[in-house]
C-alpha positions as CSV (number, residue, x, y, z in Angstrom):
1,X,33.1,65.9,41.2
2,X,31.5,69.1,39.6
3,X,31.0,70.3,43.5
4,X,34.3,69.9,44.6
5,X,35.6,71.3,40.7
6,X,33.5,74.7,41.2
7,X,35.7,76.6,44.0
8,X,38.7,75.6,42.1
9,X,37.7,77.1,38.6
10,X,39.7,80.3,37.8
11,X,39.1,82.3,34.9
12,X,41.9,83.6,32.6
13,X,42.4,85.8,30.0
14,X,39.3,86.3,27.8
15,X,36.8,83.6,30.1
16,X,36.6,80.2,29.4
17,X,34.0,80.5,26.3
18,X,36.3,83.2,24.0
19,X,38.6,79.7,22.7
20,X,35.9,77.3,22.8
21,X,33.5,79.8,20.3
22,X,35.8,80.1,18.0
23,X,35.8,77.6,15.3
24,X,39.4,76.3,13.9
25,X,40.5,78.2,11.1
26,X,38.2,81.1,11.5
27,X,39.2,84.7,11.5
28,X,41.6,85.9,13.4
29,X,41.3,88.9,15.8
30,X,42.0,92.0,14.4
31,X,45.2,93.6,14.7
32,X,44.6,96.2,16.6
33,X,43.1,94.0,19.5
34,X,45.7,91.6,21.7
35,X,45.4,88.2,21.6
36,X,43.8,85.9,24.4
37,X,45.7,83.4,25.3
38,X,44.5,79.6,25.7
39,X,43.7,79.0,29.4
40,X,45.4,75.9,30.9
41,X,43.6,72.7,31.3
42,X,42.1,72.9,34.2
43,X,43.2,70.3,37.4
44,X,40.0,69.7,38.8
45,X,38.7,68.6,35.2
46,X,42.0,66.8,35.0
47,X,41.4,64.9,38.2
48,X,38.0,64.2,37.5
49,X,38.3,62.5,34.3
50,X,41.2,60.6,35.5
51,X,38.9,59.2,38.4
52,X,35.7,58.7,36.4
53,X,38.0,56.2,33.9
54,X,40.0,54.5,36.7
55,X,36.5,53.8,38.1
56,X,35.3,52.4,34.8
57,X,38.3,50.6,34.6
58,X,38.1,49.1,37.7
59,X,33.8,48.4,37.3
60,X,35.4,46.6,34.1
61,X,37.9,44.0,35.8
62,X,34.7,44.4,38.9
63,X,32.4,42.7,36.3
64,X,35.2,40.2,34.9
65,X,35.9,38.8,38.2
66,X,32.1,38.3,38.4
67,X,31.6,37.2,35.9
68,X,34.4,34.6,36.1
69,X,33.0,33.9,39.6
70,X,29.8,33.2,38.1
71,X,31.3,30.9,35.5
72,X,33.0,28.9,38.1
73,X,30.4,28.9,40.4
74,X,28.4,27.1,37.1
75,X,31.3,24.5,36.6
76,X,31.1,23.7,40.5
77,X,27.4,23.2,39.9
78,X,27.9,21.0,37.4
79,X,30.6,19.0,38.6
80,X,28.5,18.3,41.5
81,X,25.3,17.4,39.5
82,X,27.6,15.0,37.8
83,X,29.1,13.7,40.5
84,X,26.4,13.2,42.3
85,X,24.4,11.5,39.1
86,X,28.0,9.5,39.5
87,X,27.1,8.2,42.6
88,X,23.3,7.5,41.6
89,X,24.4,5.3,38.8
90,X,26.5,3.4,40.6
91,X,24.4,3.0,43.9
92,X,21.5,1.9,41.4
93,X,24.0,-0.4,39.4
94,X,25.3,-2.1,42.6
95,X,21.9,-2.8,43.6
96,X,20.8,-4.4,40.6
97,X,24.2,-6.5,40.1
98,X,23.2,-7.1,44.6
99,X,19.4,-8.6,43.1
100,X,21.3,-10.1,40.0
101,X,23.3,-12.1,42.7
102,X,20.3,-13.3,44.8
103,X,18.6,-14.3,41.8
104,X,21.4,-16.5,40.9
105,X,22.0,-18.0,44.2
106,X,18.1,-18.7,44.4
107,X,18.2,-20.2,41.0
108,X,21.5,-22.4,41.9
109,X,19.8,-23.4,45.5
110,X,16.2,-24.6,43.3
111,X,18.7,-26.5,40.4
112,X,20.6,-28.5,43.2
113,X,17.9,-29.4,45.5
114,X,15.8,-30.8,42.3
115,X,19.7,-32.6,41.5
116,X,19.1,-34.1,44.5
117,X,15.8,-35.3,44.5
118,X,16.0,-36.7,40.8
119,X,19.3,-38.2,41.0
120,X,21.1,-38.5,44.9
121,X,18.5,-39.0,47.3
122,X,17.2,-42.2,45.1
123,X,20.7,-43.3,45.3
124,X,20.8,-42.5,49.3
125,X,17.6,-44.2,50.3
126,X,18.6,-47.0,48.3
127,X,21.9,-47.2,50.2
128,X,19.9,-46.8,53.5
129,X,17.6,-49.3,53.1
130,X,20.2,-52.0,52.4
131,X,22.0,-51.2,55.1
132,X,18.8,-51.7,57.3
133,X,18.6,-55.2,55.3
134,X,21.8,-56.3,56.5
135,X,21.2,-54.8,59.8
136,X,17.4,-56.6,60.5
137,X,19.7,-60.2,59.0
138,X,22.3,-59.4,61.5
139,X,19.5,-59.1,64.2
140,X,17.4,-61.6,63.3
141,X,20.3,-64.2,63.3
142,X,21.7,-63.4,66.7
143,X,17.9,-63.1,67.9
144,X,17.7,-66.9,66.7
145,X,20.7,-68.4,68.1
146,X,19.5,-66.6,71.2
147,X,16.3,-68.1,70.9
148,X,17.9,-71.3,70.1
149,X,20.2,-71.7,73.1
150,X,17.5,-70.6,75.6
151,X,14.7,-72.9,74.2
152,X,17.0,-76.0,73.5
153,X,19.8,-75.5,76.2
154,X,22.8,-75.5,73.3
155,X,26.7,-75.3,74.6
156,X,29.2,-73.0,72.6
157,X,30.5,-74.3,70.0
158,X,34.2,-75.0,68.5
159,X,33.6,-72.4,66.3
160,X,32.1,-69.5,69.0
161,X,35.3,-70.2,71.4
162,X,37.6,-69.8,68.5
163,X,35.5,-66.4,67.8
164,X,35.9,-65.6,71.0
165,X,39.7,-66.1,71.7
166,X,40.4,-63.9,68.2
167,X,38.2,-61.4,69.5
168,X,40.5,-61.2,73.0
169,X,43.5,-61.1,71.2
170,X,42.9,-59.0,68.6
171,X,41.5,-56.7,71.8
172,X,45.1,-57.4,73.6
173,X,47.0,-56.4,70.8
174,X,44.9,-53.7,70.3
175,X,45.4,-52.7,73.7
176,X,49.5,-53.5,73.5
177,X,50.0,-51.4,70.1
178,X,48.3,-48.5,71.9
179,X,50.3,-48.4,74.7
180,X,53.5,-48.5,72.1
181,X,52.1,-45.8,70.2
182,X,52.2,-43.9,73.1
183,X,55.8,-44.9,74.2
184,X,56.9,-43.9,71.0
185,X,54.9,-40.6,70.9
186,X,56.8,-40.0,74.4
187,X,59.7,-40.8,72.9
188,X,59.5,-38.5,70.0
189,X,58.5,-35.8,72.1
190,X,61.4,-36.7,74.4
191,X,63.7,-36.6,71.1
192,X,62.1,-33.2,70.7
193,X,62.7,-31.5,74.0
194,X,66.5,-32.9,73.5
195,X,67.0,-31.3,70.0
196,X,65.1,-28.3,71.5
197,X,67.9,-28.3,74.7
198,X,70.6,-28.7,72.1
199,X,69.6,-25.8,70.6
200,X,69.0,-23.5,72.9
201,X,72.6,-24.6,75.0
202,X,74.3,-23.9,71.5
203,X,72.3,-21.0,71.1
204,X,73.5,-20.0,75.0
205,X,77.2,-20.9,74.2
206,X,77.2,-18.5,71.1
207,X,75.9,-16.0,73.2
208,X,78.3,-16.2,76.0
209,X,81.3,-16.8,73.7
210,X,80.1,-13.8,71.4
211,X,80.1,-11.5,74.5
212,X,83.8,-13.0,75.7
213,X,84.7,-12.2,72.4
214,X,83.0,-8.4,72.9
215,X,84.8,-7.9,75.7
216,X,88.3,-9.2,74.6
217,X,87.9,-7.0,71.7
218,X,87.0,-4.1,73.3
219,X,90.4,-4.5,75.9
220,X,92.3,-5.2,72.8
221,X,90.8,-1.9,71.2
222,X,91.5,-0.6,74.1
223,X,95.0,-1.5,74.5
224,X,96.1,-0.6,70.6
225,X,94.8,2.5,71.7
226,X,96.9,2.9,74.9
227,X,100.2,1.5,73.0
228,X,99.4,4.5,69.9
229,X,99.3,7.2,72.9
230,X,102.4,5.9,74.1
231,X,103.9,5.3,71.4
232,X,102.9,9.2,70.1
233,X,104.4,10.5,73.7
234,X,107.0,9.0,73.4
235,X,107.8,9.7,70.3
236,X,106.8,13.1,70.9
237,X,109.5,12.7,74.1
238,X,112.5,11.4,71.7
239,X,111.5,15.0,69.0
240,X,111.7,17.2,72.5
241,X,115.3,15.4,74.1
242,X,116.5,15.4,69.6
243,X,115.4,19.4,69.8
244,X,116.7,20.1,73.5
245,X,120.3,18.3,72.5
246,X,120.5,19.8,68.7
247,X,119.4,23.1,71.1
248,X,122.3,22.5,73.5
249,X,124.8,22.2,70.2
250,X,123.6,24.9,68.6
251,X,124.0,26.8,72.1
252,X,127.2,25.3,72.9
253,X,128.6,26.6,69.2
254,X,127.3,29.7,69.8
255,X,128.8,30.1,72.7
256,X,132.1,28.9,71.5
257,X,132.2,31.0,68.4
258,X,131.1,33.9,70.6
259,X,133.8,33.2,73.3
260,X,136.7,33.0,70.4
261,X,135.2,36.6,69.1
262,X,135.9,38.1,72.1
263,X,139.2,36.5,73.0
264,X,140.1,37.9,68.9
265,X,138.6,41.2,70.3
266,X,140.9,41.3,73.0
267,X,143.6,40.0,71.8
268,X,143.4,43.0,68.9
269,X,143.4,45.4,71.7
270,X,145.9,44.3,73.9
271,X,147.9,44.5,70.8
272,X,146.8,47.5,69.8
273,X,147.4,49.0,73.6
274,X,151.4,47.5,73.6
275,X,152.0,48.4,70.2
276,X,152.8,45.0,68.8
277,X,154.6,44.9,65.0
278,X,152.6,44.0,61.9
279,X,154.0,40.1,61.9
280,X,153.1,39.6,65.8
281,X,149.4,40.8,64.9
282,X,149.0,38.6,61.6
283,X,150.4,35.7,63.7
284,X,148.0,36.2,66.5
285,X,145.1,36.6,63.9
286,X,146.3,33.3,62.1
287,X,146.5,31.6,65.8
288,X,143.1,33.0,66.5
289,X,141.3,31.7,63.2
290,X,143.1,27.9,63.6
291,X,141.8,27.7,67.3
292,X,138.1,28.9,65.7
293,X,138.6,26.6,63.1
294,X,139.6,23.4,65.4
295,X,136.8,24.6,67.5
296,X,134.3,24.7,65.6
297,X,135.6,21.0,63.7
298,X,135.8,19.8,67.4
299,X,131.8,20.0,67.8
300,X,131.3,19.2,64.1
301,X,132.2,16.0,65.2
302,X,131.0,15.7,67.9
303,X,127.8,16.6,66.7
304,X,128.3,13.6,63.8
305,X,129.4,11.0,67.1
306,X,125.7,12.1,68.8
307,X,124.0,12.1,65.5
């Protein structure tokens, strides 16, 4: 700044020291001596000031923004160091609450499996053990009428051929209520295909009448439409034959009241041409206005007759 400043400098009056050494309120010059005057502020000095303080100004805000960078750039940290602690917690809490879990399910497997030792398995083997009782009696006593009929050469009994015919008819019947079942099965399923045809032929009728009934109301539509245009031109054709007509009357007055002017115009100068008396002129005018008058009563009514 002092660089650029230096070719600029000018001195006036006195020199740029003669203000500056003189203290305020010394002595003044003496009289017989002019007076220097104060040299303007100087535009380079000006200019260089203003620049030095906007550039401290602006380092200012420089190291706020920095600074508040900084600051946020601390918060952003620390967010993320406790978000990420966050995420640690509850990692290492849902692995413990996972091992908690196992534990329990380990514990609950070991509890019923003792259960079942101590209390169902007894309980189950005594169960199975009578049943292999009963079973070896069973055995044993068909083994022994076995035995008995080979070794001895016994017949069948009353008793085994009554056994034996239950046994075939409860077989037969067995066999007979089967084959109803499955009748009636096919017959509910029959009953089901019906309902199902019944439907979907009622569901078919809908559909066809619903588009007959599309269709008839679309040529209805169709047709109101049709009858409101004609019925607009036509009535649109009645207003133009009402205007032409009440135009042909209004013409046909015209014409008439037009026509009777000029016969009145005439008439005035044939008289005024023969030199006709006072009383022959106020009787022509009076015959003229009666036959404008009827004239004009004559279409009156016959405007009220088409009317």
């Amino acid at each position: 700044m002092a660089a650029l400043a230096g070719p600029c400098e000018i001195e006036v009056g006195c020199g740029p020291s003669s203000s500056s050494s003189l203290p305020r309120g010394g002595p003044s010059p003496p009289a017989g001596r002019p007076r220097c005057p104060r040299p303007p502020p100087r535009l380079a000095e000006l200019g260089a000031v203003r620049v030095s303080e906007e550039l401290e100004i602006v380092r200012g805000k420089l190291d706020q923004v920095q600074q508040c960078h900084a600051n946020q750039a601390a918060l952003r940290a620390e967010e993320e160091r406790r978000r990420l602690a966050a995420l640690t917690r509850a990692e290492e809490w849902q692995r413990r609450r996972q091992m908690q879990e196992q534990a329990i399910t380990r514990l609950q497997a070991q509890w019923r499996r003792l259960h079942v030792v101590k209390a169902v398995l007894p309980c189950v083997m005594d169960r199975r053990s009578k049943e292999l009782l009963e079973k070896g009696k069973v055995d044993l006593a068909d083994s022994l009428q076995t035995l008995q009929r080979t070794l001895h050469g016994l017949v069948y009994l009353e008793d085994h051929r009554n056994a034996a015919a239950t046994r075939i008819q409860a077989w037969w019947r067995g066999v007979l209520g089967i084959r109803v079942v499955g009748v009636l099965f096919i017959r509910h399923k029959i009953v089901e295909v019906q309902m199902l045809m019944e439907r979907a032929a009622t569901l078919i009728q809908a559909s066809v009448r619903g588009c007959f009934a599309r269709v008839f109301t679309l040529k209805l539509r169709v047709s109101v439409a049709e009858r409101a245009v004609q019925k607009k031109e036509q009535g649109q054709l009645h207003r133009q034959r009402e205007a032409l007509r009440i135009q042909a009357w209004m013409r046909g007055v015209f014409a008439r009241t037009d026509g009777d002017k000029r016969r009145l115009t005439l008439a005035k100068e044939l008289i005024m041409k023969d030199g006709l008396s006072g009383a022959g002129m106020g009787a022509l005018s009076s015959l003229g206005a009666g036959s404008l008058d009827g004239g004009l009563s004559e279409h009156d009514r016959a405007r009220h007759g088409s009317s």
